[in-house]
C-alpha positions as CSV (number, residue, x, y, z in Angstrom):
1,X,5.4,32.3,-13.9
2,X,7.1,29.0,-13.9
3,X,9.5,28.5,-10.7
4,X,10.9,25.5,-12.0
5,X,14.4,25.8,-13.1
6,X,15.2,24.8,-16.9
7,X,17.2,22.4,-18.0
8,X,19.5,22.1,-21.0
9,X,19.9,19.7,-23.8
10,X,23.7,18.2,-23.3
11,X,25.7,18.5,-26.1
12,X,28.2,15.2,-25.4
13,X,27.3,12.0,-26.6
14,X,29.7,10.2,-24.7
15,X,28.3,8.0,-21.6
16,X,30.9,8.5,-18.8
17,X,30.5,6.1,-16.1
18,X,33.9,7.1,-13.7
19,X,36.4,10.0,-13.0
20,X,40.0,10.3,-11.4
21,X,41.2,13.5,-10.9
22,X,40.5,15.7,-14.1
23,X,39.6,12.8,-16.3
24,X,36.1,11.3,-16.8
25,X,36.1,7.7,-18.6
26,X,33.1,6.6,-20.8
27,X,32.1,3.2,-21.5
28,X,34.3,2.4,-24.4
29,X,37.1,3.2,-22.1
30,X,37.8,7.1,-24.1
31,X,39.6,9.0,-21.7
32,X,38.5,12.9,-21.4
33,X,40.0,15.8,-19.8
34,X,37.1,17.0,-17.8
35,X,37.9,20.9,-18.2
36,X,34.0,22.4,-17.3
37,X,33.5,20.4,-13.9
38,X,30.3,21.7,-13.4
39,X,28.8,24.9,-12.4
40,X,28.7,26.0,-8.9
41,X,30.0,23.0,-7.4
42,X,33.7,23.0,-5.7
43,X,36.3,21.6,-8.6
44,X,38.3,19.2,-6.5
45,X,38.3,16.4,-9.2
46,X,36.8,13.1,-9.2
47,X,37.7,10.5,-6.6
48,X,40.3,11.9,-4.8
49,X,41.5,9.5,-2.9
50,X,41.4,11.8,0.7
51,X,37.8,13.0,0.0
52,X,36.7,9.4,-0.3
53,X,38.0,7.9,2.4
54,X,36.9,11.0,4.5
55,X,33.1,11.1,3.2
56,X,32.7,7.1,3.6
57,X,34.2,8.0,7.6
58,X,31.6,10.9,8.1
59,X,28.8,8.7,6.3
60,X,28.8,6.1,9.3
61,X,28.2,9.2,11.4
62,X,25.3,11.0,12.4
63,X,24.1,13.8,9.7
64,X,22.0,15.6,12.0
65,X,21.5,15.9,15.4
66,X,18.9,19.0,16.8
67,X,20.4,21.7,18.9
68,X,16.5,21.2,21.2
């Protein structure tokens, strides 16, 4: 029994290289409305302004400290 988990052939072409808020933006500059987001992951949007500034503040922060 394989414990790996499979992965799935994508069936968009497009090469997006940036989001902001529901859109994703390829290459070419296409602009998509980015309606799947994902699967299991918390649909917020990409590059919300808030979020970013917040993760780049926690980021200079310690990510783990031992309760010993």
């Amino acid at each position: 029994m394989s414990y790996i988990l499979g992965t799935y052939l994508r069936s968009v072409k497009e090469n997006f290289v940036k989001g902001k808020g529901c859109y994703l933006y390829t290459d070419k500059g296409e602009k998509y409305l980015d309606f799947v987001q994902g699967i299991a992951v918390n649909a917020l949007g990409h590059n919300h302004e808030y979020l970013v500034k917040t993760m780049k503040n926690q980021a200079d922060k310690p990510w783990h400290l031992s309760n010993l």
